[in-house]
PAKEFI-234721 format. One record per residue (C-alpha): residue in one letter; y, x, z. Coordinates in steps of 0.05 Angstrom, whole numbers, plus 5000, padded with zeros to 4 digits. Each point is the difference from the previous one (the first is absolute). Layout:
// PAKEFI-234721
AYXZ;...
// end
This chain:
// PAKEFI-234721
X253410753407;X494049555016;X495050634964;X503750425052;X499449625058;X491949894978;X498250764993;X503950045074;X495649445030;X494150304964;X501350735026;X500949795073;X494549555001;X494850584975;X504350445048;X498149485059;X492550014969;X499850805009;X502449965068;X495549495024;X493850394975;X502950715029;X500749645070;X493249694996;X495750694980;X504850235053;X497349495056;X493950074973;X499050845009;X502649815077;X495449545018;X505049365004;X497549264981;X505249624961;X499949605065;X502450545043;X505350204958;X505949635020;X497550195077;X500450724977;X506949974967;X503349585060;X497550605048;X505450484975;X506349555016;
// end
């Protein structure tokens, strides 16, 4: 049970690692500082 719950934490943590680098080339190809970001995202609610 504790190997299962490992290779769980392990897969979403490389999941979260993916993610993170998709939505930073992503930010990145628009023109948006890391700064900005949040700004960005809060503009849509």
């Amino acid at each position: 049970m504790l190997v299962g719950l490992g290779v769980w934490t392990w897969t979403v943590m490389a999941r979260n690692r993916v993610l993170e680098a998709r939505l930073e080339a992503a930010e990145a190809a628009i023109g948006i500082l890391e700064r900005e970001a949040d700004a960005v995202a809060g503009a849509e609610r």
